[in-house]
C-alpha positions as CSV (number, residue, x, y, z in Angstrom):
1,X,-3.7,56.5,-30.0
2,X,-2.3,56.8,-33.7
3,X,-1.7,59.8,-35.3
4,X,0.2,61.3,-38.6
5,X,-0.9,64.0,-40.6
6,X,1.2,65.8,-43.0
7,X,0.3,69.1,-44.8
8,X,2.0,71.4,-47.3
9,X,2.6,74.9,-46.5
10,X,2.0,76.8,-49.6
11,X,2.5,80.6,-50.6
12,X,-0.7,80.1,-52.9
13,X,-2.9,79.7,-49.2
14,X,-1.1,82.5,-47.6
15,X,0.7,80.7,-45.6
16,X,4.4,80.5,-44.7
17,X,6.9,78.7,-42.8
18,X,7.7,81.5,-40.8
19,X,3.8,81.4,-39.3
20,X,3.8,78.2,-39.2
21,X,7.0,78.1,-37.0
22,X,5.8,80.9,-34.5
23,X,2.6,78.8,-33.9
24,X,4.1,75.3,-33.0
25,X,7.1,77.1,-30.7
26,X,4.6,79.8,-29.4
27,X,7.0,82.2,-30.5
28,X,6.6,85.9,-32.0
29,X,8.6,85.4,-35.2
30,X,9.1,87.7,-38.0
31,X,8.9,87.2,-42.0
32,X,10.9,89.1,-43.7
33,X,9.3,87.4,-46.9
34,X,6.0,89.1,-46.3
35,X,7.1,91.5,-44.4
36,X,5.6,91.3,-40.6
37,X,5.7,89.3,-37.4
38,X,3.5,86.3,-36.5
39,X,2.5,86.6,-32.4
40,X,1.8,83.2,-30.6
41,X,3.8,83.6,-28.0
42,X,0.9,83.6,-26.0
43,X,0.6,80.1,-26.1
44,X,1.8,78.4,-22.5
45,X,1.8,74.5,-23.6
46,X,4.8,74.1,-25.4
47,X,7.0,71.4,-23.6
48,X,9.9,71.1,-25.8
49,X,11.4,72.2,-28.9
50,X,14.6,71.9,-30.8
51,X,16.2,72.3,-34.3
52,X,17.2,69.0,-36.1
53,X,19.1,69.3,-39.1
54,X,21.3,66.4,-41.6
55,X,24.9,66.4,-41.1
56,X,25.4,67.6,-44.4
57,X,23.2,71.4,-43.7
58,X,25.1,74.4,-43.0
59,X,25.5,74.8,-38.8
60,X,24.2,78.5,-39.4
61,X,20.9,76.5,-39.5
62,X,20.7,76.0,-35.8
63,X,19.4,79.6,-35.7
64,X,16.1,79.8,-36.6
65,X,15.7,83.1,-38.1
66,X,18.5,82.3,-40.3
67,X,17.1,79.3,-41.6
68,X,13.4,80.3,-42.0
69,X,15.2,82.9,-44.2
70,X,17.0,80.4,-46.2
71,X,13.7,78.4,-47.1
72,X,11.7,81.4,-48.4
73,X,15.0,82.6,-50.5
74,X,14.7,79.1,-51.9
75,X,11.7,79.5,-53.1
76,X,11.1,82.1,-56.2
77,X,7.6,81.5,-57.1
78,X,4.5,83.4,-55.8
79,X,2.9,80.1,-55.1
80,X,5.2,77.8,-54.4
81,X,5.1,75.4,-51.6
82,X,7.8,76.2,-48.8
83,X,7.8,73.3,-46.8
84,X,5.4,70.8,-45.0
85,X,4.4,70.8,-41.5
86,X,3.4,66.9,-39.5
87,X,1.8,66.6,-36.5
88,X,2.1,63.6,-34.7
89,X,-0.2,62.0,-31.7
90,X,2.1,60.9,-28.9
91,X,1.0,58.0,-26.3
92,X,-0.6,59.4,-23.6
93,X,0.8,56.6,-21.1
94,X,1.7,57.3,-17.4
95,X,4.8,54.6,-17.6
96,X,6.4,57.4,-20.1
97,X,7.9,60.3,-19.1
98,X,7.8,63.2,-21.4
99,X,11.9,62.3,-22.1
100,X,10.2,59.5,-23.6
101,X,8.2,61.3,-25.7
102,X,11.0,63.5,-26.7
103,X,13.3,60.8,-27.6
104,X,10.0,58.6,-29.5
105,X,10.0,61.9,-31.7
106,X,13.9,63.0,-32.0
107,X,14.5,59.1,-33.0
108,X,11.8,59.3,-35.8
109,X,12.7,62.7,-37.3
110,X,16.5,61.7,-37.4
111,X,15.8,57.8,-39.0
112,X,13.2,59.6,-41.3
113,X,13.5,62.7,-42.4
114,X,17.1,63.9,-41.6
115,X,17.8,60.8,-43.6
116,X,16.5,62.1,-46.7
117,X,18.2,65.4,-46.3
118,X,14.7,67.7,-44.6
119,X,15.6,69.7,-41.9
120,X,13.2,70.1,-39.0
121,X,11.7,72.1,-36.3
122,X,10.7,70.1,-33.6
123,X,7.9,71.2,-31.5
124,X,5.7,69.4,-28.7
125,X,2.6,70.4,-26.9
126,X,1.4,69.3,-23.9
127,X,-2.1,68.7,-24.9
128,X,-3.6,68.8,-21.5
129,X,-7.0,67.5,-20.5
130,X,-9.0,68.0,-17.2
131,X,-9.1,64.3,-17.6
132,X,-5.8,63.2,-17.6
133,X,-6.9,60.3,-19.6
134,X,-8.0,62.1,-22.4
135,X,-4.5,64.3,-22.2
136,X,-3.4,64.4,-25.9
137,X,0.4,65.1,-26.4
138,X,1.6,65.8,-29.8
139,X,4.2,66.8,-31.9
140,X,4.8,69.2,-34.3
141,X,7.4,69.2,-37.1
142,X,8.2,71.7,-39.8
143,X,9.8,70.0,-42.6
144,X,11.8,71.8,-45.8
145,X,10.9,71.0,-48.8
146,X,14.1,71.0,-50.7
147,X,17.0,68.4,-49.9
148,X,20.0,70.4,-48.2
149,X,23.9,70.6,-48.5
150,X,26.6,72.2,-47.2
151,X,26.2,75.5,-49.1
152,X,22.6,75.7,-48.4
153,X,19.3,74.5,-50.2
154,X,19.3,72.0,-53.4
155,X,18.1,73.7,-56.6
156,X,16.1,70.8,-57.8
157,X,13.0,69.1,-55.1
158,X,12.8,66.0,-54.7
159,X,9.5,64.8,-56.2
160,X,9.2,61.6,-54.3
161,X,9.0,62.9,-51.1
162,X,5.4,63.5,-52.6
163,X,4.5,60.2,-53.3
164,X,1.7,58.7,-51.8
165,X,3.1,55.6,-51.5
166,X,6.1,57.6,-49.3
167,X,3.5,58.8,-46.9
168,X,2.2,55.6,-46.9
169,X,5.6,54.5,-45.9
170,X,6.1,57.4,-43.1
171,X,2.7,56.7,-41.6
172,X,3.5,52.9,-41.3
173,X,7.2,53.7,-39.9
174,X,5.6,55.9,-37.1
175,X,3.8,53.0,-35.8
176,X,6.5,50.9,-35.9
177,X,8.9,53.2,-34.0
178,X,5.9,53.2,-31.3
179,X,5.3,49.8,-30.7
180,X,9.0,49.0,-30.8
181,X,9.0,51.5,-27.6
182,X,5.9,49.9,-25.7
183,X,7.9,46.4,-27.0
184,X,10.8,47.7,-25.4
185,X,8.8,48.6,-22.2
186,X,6.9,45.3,-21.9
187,X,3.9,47.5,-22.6
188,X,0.7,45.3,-23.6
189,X,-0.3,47.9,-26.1
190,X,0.2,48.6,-30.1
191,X,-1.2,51.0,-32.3
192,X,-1.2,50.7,-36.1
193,X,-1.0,52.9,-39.5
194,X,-3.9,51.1,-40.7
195,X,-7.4,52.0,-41.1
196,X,-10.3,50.4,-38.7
197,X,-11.6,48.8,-41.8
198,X,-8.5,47.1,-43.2
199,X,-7.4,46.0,-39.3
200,X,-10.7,44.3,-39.5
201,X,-12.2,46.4,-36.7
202,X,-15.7,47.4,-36.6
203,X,-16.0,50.3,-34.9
204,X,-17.3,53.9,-35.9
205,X,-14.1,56.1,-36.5
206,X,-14.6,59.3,-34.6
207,X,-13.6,62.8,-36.5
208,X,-10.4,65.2,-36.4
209,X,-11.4,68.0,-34.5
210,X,-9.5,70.2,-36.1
211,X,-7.3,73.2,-34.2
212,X,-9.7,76.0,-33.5
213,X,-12.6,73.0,-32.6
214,X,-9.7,71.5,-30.4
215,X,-9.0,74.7,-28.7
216,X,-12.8,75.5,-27.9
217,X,-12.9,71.8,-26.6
218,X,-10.2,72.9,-24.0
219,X,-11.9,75.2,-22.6
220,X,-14.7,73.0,-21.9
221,X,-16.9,74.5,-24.9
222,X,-18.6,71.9,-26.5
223,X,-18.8,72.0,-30.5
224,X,-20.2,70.4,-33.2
225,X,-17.7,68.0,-34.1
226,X,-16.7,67.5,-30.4
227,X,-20.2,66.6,-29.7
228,X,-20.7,64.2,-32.8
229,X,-17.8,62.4,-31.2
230,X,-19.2,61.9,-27.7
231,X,-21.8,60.2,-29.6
232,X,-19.8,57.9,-31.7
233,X,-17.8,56.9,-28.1
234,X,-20.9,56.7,-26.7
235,X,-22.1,54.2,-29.1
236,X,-19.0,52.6,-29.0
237,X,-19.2,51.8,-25.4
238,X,-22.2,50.3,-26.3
239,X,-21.3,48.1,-28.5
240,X,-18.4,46.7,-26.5
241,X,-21.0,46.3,-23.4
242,X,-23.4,44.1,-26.0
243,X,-20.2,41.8,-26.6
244,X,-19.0,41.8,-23.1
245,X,-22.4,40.2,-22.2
246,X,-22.8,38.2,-25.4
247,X,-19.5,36.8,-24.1
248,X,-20.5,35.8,-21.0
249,X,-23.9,33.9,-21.7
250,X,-21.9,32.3,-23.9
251,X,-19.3,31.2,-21.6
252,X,-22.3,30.6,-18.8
253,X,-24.0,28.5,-21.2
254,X,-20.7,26.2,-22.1
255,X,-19.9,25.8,-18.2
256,X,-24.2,24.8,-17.8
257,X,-23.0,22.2,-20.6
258,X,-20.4,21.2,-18.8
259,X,-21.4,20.2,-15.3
């Protein structure tokens, strides 16, 4: 149930926040910086999406194009990084509503991010499954890379916000901020930050799917990756069936004991 990934978005890779804003709003959105337009609008599984910005950034903001313009003009180099894009894995739990799932992810961005001075575009994707249980919602969030005020973008980064032990920090606040919602509603369920290994879990981690892999998966196209994970679950199931039974001669032997 836990996810966090965070990427850069960096000029030197071709890419660009104004691309990577028109593919998590599934909107047609045009760069002036390299001078075209990006066309997702295609996409139909976008649920919500807002702007969130610090109290301290400029209300001209709020429009988009204004403020995907901002973040390039911010940026002189030819390979400078423009921002940083995280996706987040949202519960897929039929006692939450997808208000719930908006306000788990406005909450976050606002304690986290805004905090620091990042503004943000919000997006979240439906991530539906013909098997409901497998439904993955996420979110999306473009984040700036440069602290803002009222007259616009800092000159001078922050270098912190690249420290791994900050990630570290962001990951581990994004479970918390979870389980203090299933807390909240009595939910018997908790994900952490941590990996298998370190939670003391021995199971076989399955692999990120990655988006185009994802997509194919959708369509009910089986791929490589997809397929190595239907063996790792498989093996999983297993595993768990071998202790469910190991469990219960155990407990049939101690009850033989004591009659």
């Amino acid at each position: 149930m836990y996810g966090f990934d965070i990427r850069p978005i960096s000029r030197l890779k071709d890419q660009s926040v104004c691309k990577t804003a028109a593919y998590i709003l599934r909107e047609n959105v045009r760069d002036e910086y390299q001078g075209k337009t990006h066309y997702y609008a295609r996409g139909k599984d976008l649920l919500f999406s807002e702007i969130l910005l610090p109290e301290t950034a400029p209300k001209r903001f709020y429009d988009l194009s204004i403020l995907l313009t901002e973040i390039d003009r911010a940026e002189n180099r030819y390979d400078a990084r423009t921002g940083r894009v995280v996706r987040l894995s949202l519960p897929n739990r039929r006692e939450l509503s997808i208000e719930d799932l908006i306000q788990l992810a406005k909450e976050f961005i606002k304690e986290v991010f805004l905090s620091m001075g990042m503004c943000a575009v919000l997006a979240i994707h439906e991530g539906k499954h013909e098997d409901p249980q497998k439904n993955n919602p996420h979110a999306h969030i473009l984040l700036t890379d440069r602290p803002v005020g009222p007259d616009g973008f800092c000159a001078k980064k922050d270098r912190t916000w690249n420290q791994v032990s900050q990630l570290n920090r962001w990951r581990q606040l994004w479970a918390e901020k979870q389980n203090q919602l299933f807390r909240d509603r009595q939910l018997d369920v908790r994900v952490s930050h941590e990996s298998l290994e370190v939670q003391g879990i021995q199971r076989e981690p399955t692999l990120p799917l990655g988006r185009a892999a994802a997509a194919l998966e959708r369509k009910g196209i089986q791929t490589e990756r997809g397929n190595r994970n239907r063996e790792i679950e498989a093996r999983a199931r297993a595993q768990n069936e071998a202790e469910r039974l190991r469990r219960q001669r155990i407990r049939a032997r101690r009850h033989g004991r004591e009659r």
